[in-house]
Every structure is written in structure tokens, then in C-alpha cells.
ZAKEPA-361285 format. One record per atom (N, C-alpha, C, O): x, y, z. Coordinates in steps of 0.02 Angstrom, whole numbers, plus 50000, padded with zeros to 5 digits. Layout:
BEGIN
XYZ;...
This chain:
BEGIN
524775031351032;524395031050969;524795026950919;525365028750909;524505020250880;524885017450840;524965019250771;524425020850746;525475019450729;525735023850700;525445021550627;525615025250581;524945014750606;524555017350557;523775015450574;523535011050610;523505019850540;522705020950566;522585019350493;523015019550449;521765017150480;521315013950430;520975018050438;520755018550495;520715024550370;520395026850389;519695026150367;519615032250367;519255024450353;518795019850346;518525017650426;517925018350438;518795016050459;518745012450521;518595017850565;518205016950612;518925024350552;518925029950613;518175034550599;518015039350634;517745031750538;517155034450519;516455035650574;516325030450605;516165039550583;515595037950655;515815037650719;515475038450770;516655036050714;516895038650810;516885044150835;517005049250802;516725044350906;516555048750927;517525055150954;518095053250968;517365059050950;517835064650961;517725065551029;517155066151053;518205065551059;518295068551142;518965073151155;519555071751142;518705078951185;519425082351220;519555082551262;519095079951293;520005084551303;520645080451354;520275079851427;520565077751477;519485082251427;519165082851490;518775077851488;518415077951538;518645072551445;518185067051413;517495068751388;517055064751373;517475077151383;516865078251351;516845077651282;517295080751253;516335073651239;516195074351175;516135078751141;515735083351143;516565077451105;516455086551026;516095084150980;515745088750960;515935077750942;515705077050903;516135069850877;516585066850907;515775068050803;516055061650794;516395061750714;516165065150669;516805058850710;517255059250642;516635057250595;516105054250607;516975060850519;516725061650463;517065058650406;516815055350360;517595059950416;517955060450347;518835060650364;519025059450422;519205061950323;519865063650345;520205068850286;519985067550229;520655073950288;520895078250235;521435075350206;521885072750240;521435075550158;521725074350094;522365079950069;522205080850011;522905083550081;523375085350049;523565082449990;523735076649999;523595084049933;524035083549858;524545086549868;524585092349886;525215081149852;525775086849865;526275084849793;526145080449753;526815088949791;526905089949731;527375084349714;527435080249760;527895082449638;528295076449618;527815070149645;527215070749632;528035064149681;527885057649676;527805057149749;527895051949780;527635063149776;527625060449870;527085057849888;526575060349863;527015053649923;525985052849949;525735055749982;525955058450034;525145056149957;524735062349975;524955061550064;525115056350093;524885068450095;524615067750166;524035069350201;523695074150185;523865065250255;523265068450293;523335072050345;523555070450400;523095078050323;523095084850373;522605086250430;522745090450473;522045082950430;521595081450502;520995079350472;521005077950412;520475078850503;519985073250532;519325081050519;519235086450548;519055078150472;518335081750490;517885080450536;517515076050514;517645082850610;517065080650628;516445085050621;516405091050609;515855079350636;515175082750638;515085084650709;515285080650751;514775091150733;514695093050779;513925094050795;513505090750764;513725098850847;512985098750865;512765102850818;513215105650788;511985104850794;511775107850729;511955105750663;511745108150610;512465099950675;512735096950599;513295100850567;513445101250508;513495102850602;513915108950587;514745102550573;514925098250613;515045104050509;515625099950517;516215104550505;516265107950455;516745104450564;517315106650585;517975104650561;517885098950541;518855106850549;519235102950533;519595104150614;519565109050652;519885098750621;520305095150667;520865094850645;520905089450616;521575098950639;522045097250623;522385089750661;522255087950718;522815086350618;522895079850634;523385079450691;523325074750730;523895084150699;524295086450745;524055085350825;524355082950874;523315088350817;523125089250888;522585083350937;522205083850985;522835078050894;522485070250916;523125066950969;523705066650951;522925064951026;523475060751057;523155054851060;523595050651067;522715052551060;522535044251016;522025043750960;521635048050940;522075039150946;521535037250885;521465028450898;521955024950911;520995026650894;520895017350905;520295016150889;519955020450861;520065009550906;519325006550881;518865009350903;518335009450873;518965012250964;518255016851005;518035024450983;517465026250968;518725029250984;518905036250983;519395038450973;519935035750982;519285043850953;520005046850947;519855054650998;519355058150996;520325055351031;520435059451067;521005065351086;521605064951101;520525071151078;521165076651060;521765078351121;521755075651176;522315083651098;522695084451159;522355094051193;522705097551229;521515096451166;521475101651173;520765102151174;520405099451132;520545105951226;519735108951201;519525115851179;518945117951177;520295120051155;520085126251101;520115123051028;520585120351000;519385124351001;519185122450949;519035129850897;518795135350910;519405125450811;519095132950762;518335130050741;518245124450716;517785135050756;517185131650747;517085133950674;516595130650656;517225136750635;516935138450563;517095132050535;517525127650537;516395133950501;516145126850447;517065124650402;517525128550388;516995117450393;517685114550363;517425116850274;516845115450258;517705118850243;517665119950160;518335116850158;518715117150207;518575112350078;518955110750066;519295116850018;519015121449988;519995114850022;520475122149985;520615116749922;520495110649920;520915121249870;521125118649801;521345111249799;521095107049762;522015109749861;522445105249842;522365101249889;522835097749909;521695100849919;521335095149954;520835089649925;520535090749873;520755084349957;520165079049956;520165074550022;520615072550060;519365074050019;519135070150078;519355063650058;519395062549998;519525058850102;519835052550084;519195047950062;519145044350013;518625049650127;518095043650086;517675045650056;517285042150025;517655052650059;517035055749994;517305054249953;517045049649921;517965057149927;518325056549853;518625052049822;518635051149761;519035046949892;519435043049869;519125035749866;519295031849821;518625033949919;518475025349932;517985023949874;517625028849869;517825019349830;517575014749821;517825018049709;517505017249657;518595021849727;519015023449658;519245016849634;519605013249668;519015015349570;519325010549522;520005012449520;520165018149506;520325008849530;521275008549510;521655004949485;521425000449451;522175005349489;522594999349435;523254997049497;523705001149492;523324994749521;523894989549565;524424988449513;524264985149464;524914990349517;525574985849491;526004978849527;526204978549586;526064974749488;526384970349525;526764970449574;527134975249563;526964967449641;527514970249694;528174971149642;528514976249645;528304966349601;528944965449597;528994965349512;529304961249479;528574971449484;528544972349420;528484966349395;528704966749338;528204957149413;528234953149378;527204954649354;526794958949370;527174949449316;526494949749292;526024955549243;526324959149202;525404955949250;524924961249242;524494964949269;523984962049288;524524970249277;524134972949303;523434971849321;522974970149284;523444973149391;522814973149413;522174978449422;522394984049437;521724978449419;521104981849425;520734980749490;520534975049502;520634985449531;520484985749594;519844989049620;519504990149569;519554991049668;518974994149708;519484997049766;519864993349796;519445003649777;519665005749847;519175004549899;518605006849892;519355000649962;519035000350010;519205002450085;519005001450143;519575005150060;519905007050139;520655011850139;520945009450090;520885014650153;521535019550155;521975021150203;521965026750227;522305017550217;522905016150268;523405022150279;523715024150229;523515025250339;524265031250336;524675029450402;524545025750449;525025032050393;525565030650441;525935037150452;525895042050415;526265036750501;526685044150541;527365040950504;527565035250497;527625047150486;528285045050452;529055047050516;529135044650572;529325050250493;529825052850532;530095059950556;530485062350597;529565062250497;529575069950493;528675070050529;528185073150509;528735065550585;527925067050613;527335070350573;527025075550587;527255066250523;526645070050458;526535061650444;526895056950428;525895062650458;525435056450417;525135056350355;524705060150333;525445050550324;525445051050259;525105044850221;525355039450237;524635044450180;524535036350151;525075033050117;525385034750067;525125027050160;525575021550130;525495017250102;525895013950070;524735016450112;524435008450066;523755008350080;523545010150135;523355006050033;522705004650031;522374998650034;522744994750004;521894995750053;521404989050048;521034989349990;520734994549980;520984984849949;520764984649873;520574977949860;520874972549865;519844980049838;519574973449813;519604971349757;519254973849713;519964967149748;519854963149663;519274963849631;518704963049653;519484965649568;518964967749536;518724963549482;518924965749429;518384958549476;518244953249440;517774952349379;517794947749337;517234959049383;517034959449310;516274954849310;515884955249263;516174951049363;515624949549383;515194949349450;515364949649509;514634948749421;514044951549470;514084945749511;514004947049571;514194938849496;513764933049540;514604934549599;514424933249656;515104935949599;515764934849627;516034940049627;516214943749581;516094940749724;516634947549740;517254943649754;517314937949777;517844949649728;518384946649730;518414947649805;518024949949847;519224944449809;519454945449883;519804952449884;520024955049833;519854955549947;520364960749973;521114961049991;521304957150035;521484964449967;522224963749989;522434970149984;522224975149955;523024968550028;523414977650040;523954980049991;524254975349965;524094984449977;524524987249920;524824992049936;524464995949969;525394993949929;525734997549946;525775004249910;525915004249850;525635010649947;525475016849894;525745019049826;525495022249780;526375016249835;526685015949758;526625012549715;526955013249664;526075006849724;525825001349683;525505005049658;525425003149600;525215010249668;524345011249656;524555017849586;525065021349583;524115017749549;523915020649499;523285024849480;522855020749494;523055028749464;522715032149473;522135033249523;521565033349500;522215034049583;521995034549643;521565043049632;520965044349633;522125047049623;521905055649624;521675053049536;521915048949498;521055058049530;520935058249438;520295057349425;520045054849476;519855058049382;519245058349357;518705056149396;518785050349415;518175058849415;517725055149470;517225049749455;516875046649495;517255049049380;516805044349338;517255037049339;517105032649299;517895035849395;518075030349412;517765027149481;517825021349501;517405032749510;517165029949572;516575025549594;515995027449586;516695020849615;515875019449625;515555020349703;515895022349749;515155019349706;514705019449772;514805015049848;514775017349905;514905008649831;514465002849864;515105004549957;514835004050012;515595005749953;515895006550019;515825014550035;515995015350093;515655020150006;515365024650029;514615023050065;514465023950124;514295020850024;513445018550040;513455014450121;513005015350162;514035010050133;514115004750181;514325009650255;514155009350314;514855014950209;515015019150291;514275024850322;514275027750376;513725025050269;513195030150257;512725027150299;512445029650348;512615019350266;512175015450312;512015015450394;511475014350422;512655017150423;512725015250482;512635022550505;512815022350564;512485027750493;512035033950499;511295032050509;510955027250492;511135039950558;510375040550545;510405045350489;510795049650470;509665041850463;509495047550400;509515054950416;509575058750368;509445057650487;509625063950487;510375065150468;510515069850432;510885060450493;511755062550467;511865059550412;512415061150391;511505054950367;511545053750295;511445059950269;511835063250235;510655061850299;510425071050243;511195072850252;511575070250212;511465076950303;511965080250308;512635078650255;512895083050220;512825072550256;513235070450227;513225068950146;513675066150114;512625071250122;512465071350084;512345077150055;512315077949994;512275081450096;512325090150058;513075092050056;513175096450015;513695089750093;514095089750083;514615089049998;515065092149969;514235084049990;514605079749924;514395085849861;514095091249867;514695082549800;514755087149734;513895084849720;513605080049745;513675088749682;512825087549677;513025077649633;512765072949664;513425076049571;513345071849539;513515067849572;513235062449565;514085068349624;513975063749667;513525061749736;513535056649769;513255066149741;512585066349781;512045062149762;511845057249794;511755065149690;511485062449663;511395053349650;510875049949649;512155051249642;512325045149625;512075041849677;511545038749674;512525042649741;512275039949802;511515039049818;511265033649833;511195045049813;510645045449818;509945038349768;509385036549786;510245037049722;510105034249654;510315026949690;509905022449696;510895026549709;510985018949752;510685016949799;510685010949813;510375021349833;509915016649897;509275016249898;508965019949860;509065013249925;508595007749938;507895014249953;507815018549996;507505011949890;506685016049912;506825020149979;506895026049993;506835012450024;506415015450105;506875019350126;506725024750151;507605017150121;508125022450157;508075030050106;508035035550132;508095029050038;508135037350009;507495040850024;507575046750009;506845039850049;506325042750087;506335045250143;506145050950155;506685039350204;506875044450262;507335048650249;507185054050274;508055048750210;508415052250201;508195059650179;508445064950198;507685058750135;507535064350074;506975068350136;506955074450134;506735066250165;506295068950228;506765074250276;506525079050307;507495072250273;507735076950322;508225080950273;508655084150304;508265081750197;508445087450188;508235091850167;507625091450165;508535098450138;507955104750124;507865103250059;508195099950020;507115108050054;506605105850004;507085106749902;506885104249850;507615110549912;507985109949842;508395105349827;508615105349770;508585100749868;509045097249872;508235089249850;508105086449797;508005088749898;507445083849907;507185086949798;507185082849752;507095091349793;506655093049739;507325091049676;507185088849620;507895091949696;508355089849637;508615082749628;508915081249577;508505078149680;508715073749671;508185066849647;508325062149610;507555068149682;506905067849650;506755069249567;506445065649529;506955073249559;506965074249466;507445068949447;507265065349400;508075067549478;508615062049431;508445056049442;508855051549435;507845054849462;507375048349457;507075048849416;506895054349395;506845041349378;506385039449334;505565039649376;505365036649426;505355042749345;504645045049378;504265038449425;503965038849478;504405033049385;504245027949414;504475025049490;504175021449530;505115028049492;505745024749553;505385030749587;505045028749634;505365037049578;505005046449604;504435040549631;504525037949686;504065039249606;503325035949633;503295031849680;502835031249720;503935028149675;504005022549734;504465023749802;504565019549846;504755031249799;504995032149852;504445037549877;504455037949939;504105040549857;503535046549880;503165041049914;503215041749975;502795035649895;502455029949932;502725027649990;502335026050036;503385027349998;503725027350055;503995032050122;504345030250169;503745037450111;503725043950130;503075044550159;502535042550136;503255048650228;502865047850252;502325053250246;502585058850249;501445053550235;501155054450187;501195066250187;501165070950148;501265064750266;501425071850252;502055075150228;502095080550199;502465071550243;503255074350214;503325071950116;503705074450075;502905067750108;502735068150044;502215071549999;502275071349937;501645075150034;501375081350012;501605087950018;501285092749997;502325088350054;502545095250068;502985095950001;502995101249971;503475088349973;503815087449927;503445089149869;503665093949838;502925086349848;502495089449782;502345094949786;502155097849736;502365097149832;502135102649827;502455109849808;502195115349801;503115107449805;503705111049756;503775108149706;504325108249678;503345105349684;503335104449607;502965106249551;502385105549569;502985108149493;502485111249455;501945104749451;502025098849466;501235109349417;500605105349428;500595099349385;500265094349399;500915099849341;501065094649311;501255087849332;500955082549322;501775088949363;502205084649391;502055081149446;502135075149457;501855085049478;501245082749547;500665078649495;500825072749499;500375079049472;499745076249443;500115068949430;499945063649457;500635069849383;500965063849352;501005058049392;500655053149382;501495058649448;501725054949503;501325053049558;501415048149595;500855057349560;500195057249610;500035048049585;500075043349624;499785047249483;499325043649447;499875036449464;499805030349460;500275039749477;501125031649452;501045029449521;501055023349514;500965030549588;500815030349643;500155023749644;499715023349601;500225019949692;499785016849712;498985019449738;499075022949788;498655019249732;497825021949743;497625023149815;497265027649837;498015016849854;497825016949924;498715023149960;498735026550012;499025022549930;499655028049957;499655035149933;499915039949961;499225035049857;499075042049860;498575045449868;498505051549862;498205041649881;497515046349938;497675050449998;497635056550003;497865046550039;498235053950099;498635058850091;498795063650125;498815056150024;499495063650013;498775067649967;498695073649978;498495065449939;498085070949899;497555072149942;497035074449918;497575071249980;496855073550035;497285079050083;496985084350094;497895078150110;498365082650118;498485090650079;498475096450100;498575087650017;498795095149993;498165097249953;498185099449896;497485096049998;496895101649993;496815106650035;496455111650032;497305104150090;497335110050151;497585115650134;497975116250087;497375120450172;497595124850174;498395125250188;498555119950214;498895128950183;499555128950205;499565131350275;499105135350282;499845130750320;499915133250383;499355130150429;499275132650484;499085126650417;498565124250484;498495115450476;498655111350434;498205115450537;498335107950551;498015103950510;497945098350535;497775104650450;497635098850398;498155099750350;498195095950302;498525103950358;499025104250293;499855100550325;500335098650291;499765100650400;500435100650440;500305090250477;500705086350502;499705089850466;499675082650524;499715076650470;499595076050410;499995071250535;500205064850480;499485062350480;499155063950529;499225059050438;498645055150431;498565045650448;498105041750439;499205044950473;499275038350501;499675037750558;500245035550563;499165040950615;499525040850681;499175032950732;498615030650720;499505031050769;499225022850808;498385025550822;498285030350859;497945022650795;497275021650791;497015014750781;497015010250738;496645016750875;496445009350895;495645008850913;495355013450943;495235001650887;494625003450901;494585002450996;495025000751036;493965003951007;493845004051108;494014995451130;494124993651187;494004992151084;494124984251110;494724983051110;494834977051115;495104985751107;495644983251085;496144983251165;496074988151202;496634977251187;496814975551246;497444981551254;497614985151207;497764982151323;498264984451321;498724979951316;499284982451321;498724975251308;499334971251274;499544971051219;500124970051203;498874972351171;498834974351098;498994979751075;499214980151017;498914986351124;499094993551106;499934992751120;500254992051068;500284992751174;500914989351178;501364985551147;501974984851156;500824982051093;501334980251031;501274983150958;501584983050905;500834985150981;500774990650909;501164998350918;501235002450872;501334999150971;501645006250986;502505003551004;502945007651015;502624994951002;503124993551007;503584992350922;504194991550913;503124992650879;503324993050797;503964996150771;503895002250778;504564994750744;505074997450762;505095005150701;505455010150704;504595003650655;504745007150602;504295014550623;504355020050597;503815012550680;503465021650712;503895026350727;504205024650777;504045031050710;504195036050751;504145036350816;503655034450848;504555038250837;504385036850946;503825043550943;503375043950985;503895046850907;503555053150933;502705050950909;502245053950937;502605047750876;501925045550833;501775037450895;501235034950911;502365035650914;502325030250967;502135032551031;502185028851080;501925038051034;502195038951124;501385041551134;501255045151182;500865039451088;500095038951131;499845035451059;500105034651004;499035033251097;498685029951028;498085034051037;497865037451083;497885032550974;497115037850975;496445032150974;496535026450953;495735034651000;495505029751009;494975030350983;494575033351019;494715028050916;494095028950878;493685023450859;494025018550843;493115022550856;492465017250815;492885016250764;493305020350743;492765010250742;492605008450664;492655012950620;492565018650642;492775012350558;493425010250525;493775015650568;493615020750597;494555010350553;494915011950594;495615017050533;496125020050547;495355015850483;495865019250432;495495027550438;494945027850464;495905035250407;495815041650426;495215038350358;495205032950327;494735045150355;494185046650406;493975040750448;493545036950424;494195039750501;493875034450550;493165035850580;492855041150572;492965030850612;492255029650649;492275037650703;492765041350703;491695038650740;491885042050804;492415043350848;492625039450890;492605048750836;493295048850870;493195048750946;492685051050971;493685045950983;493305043451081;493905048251105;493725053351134;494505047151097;495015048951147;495555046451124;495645043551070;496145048351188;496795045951171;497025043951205;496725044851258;497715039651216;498005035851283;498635037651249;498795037451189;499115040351326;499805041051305;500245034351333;499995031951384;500725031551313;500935024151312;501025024751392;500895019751425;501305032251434;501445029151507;500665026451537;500715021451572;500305027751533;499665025351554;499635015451532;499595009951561;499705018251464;499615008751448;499915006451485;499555002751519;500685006351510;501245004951561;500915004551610;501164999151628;500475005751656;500325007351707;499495001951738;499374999851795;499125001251682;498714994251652;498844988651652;499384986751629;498324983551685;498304977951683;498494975851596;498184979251555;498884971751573;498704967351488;498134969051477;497964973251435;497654965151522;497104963651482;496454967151500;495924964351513;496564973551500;496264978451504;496084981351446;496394979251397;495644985751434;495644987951355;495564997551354;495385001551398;495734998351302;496015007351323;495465010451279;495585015851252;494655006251266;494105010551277;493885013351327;493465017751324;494265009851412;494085013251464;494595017051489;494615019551546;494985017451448;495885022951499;495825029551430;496295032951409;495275029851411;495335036751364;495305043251392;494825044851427;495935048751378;495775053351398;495275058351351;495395057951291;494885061551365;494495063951310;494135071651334;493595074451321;494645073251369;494665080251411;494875086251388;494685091451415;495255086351338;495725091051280;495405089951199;495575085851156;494845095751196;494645095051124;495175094451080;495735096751091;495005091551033;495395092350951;495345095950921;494855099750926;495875096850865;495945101250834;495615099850765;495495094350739;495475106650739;495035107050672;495615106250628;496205106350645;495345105250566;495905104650488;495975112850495;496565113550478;495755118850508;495945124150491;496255125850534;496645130350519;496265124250587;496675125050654;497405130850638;497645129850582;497665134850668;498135139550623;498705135050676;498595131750727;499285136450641;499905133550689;500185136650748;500565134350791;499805144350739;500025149850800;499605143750854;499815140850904;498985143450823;498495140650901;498555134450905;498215132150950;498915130050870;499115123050887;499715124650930;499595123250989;500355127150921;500945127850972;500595131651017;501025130551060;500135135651051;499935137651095;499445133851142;499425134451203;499035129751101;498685124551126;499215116451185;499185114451243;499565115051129;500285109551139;500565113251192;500485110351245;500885119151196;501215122751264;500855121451325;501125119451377;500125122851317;499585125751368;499495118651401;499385118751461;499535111751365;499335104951404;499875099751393;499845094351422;500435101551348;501045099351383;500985093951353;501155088851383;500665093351271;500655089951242;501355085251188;501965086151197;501145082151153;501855079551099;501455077151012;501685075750956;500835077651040;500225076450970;499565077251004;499455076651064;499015079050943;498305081950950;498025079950910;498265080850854;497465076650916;496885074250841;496765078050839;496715082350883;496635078150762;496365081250698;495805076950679;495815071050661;494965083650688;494465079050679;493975081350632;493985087050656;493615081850591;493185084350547;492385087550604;492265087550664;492005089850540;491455091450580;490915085750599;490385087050629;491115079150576;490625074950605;490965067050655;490775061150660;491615071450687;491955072050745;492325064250730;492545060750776;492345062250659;492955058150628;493825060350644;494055065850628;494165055850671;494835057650681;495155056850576;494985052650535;495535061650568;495785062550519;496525062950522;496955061950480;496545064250574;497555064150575;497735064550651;497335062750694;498425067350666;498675071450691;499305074350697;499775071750668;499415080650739;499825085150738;500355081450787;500255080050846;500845080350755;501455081150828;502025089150832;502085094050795;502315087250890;502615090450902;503185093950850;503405099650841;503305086150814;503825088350773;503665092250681;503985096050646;503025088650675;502675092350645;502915101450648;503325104650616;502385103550708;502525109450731;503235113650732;503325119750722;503615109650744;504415113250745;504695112150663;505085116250640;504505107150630;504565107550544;504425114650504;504815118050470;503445116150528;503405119350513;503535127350542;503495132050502;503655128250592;503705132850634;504545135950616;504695141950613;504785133150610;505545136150581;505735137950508;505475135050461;506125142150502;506305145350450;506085141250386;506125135350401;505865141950317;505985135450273;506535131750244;506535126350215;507145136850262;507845134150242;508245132650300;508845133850304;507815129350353;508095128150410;508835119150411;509325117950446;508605116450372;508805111750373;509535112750334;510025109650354;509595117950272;510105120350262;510625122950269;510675128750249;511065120450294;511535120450336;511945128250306;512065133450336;512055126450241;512435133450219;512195139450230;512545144550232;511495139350238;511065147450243;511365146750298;511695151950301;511475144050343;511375147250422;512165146550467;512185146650529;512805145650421;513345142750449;513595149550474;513745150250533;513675155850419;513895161350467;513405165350507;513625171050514;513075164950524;512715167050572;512915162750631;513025165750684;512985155050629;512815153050681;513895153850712;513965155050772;514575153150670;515005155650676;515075161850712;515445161950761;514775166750697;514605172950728;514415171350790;514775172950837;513825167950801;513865165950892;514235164050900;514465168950930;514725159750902;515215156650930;515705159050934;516165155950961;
């Protein structure tokens, strides 16, 4: 193992113990404050594990670390959730993207003003890894020009530990990116709410929609308020229309009304045709823009529309097959084709004749007991949703079903950490 690691770099690798099975993949790294002028040390490696559950790794018990993995010398693991103690910090929650001040190497000149981008440690002699120097971007004071990066040596550095209103975002956001929005949510209930918040406030419409989709509904409902109703309007539009009627729907009537009007006409119609349903049954639970194709349409054509990168695989993995208009309430609803079938089709065939149309649909009142019993019984993954004058209106997937079918604070990691400790 070489004796200094970047930690920045060790972010998203995967964890293996000494049998090459995977534990999970790094998070973060711990932070020791120690007392007089020593540098801080790092005491181990947070990883994320299965359920999202994040663990500490003392640093001791790694016999490599490199560009791929780092890999322990043990597979007895402490599984209780990692909480930080008093005289700790996470290096890239707390420490990366800290305004600082650089001193000259050689006390000549003026001080510099920096961006932390990265945090360097090294094994000393007393075998304890400790930060020795950081990567820091010049900090130049303008928008059109990023400075360049250079290394500094830890005793250069100046207020590194200290007020959190020095930090900014943009190399936290960069290690976040490279997450799915399910381990963004996670990593994001982690953080202090204002810095949650912040992050949250930095990204991009489409990414804070999937994100805000996979966490629980107080977290989604608080960070949604520290938007300007307008920015609230343009990420709900981006949301997908049922996971954005479940969101208003923890909100007072007011507020729902408001954001509903700031919303585009054609994006908030399905969310308000949504939350007329009843709660618990399949008009209140199904997406209203599942692949809906008219009977002409080729299998070469269904194949690239189910090849779209931004579908859900689970909303990808059949098309539904209705008349004219083809937007919910559609023409006559015919049937459905699941994609292995299209696979299995000439191109230029058309999947008004490969419809299965053998498994009635489900009503908008449909209860969710008899949709998961229905889905069990034919071994389904989604079911149209059709009105009484046999218009397709949505449908139910699977995942739908397990959203709603589980606890409502399921996604909340803290309700459920000692219980799930207790199994283990």
C-alpha cells in the first residue's frame, strides 16, 4: 500500500475483504482533530453498505488502497450505523470545496486564497495516517476563469477546520454526480440539513427530481420549501408525474394550489388528475406516462422507443397498445407487448398483431391488496390502468407497488438503523 493516498480519489470504490467478496463501496474518510499544531489524522474510511446502511472501517484494517479498491486485512465487520463523535469530521462532507488561505512556501510574498479540492495523507512513522497536504484551486474572483490547481503543504494551510459558511459546493456536487440518485438521496440525508439544503439548491432541475424521488417524504418536503416557488415548479415538472403528486400531497392546500398554477398546463394535468384518486389504489399509485403505442406502429419503432435512455427499465420492459390519441386518456385500449417478445419479431412487423390482451386491467379503484395479488398471480412487472370506456389511463409497476406497499418511512434510513443492527 503506498504511503500517500488522495482522498477524493478513494470516493465510490468498491470495499473488498480478504476473500474478494464485496462489503460495500467508500464514502467518505474520518477526520480526527487533535490537539496543539498536529494534523489532523484519518482514523478510517466510511463505507456504504447493502440497505444504505453506512459503516466505519477503521484505517488500521486496510492492507491496500489504489485506483480500483481498497481492500481489507478482515471480514469481521462492526455493522452499527457510523455517527460522527465530537472531535471528528468527514474529510469531503466537511472539508472539500473549504475556502482557505495558503501561506507562501518560504514566507516570501502574499497570501493566497484557495478552493479545497482534494486532501492528501500519508502514514507517518508512528503508522497513523495523517494529512500532509492538500490540492487547491486558485481562487481568482472570477466567473469567466478557473484558476489552476497546486499542492500545499498542511502547514501552509490556514483555516481548513472553522466556520462552514467558507465552504462551497462545486467538488462535493462533482464526487455526488457520479452516484445514482438513489446514493445521492442517501448521501444527502447524511449531511447537516444547511448543508443539505445547499447542495440540494446546486443541482440541476432534472438531477434534484430524481434525487428528491428517492428520499423520504420530510426531507423531499423540506428542501422543496428552500426553493423559490418558481425553481419548486420547475423541478415538480421534472418529476415524474406520480412521484410528484405524492410530494404535494404533503403539502398544505395552499401550496399545492400555488405550484400546481407556476407549473406548465400540459405537466400539471397528470399530477392533478392523479391526486383525485383515491389514496391506496391504482389511480392514486400508477404513472400516467408508461410506452404507449398506436397498432401501426413497427417493431423496430417499439425497440427504439423502449431503447430511450431516460425510461425507467421497469416502465421499459413492455409497451402498451392503444387507438388514437396516444397521450393518457388514450383511444381504445388493445393490449400489451413485453420487450422479450419485440426481441423475438421480425423489424418490420407491427405489435398491433403481438398484443397480449389475455390479463384484464386494472380499474382506478383497484385496491393495492388486489393489484400485488393480481402481479403475483401472472408474474407480472406493470398492469394498465383503464377507465370505464376501456381508455388506458396509466399504469401500475412493480415498483410502484413496493413504494407503496412499505412502511412510509421506509426510505429513512434513521427510523430503521436499530432494528436492522439488532438483526445483525
Amino acid at each position: 500500500m503506498g504511503t500517500r493516498v488522495y482522498l477524493a480519489r478513494l470516493a465510490g470504490l468498491p470495499v473488498f475483504d480478504p476473500n474478494g467478496d464485496r462489503v460495500g463501496r467508500v464514502r467518505d474518510a474520518v477526520v480526527r482533530l487533535r490537539t496543539t499544531n498536529r494534523p489532523p489524522q484519518i482514523v478510517g474510511l466510511v463505507a456504504e453498505m447493502a440497505l444504505r446502511r453506512r459503516i466505519f472501517l477503521p484505517i488500521g484494517r486496510f492492507t491496500s488502497m489504489d485506483a480500483e479498491s481498497v481492500v481489507l486485512s478482515t471480514g469481521t465487520l462492526n455493522l452499527r450505523r457510523f455517527e460522527k463523535r465530537p472531535n471528528e469530521l468527514l474529510a469531503l462532507e466537511d472539508l472539500l470545496d473549504r475556502r482557505v488561505t495558503v501561506v507562501p512556501e518560504h514566507g516570501d510574498g502574499p497570501d493566497h486564497i484557495g478552493i479545497v479540492v482534494d486532501i492528501g495523507m500519508e502514514l507517518n512513522r508512528n503508522t497513523e495516517w495523517i494529512i500532509t497536504r492538500l490540492a487547491v484551486r486558485e481562487h481568482t474572483g472570477r466567473l469567466a476563469r478557473r484558476g489552476h490547481v497546486y499542492q500545499a503543504e498542511y502547514n501552509r494551510i490556514r483555516g481548513l477546520v472553522g466556520p462552514t459558511d467558507t465552504q462551497g459546493t462545486s467538488n462535493l456536487l462533482a464526487l455526488l454526480d457520479q452516484m445514482r440518485p438513489a446514493d445521492m438521496a442517501n448521501a444527502l440525508q447524511d449531511l447537516p440539513d444547511a448543508r443539505r439544503n445547499e447542495i440540494a439548491a446546486a443541482l440541476s432541475d432534472r438531477k434534484l427530481a430524481d434525487v428528491l424521488e428517492e428520499l423520504p417524504e420530510h426531507d423531499q418536503v423540506e428542501i422543496l420549501a428552500r426553493l423559490d416557488r418558481e425553481r419548486a415548479a420547475d423541478v415538480l415538472e421534472r418529476m415524474d408525474p406520480d412521484d410528484a403528486a405524492d410530494l404535494l400531497a404533503e403539502l398544505p392546500k395552499s401550496e399545492q394550489a400555488v405550484l400546481l398554477d407556476l407549473m406548465e398546463p400540459e405537466e400539471a394535468a397528470p399530477v392533478r388528475q392523479l391526486m383525485n384518486y383515491r389514496p391506496g389504489t391504482a389511480g392514486s399509485v400508477m404513472t400516467s406516462e408508461p410506452v404507449i403505442l398506436t397498432p401501426d406502429t413497427t417493431v423496430a419503432e417499439a425497440l427504439a422507443r423502449i431503447r430511450e435512455p431516460e425510461l425507467h427499465p421497469v416502465v421499459a420492459a413492455q409497451v402498451f397498445v392503444a387507438r388514437a390519441p396516444s397521450a393518457t386518456p388514450t383511444g381504445k385500449y388493445l393490449g400489451m407487448v413485453h420487450f422479450q417478445r419485440l426481441l423475438r419479431e421480425p423489424p418490420s412487423s407491427i405489435v398491433g398483431g403481438l398484443v397480449d390482451s389475455g390479463i384484464d386491467p386494472l380499474r382506478p379503484e383497484t385496491t393495492l391488496l388486489e393489484i400485488t395479488r393480481r402481479m403475483a398471480t401472472y408474474d407480472l412487472i406493470a398492469m394498465p390502468v383503464v377507465d370505464s370506456a376501456h381508455r388506458l389511463l396509466g399504469a401500475v409497476t412493480v415498483d410502484d407497488v413496493l413504494d407503496h406497499s412499505l412502511p412510509r418511512d421506509w426510505r429513512d434510513r434513521d427510523a430503521h438503523d436499530d432494528e436492522l443492527a439488532d438483526q445483525t
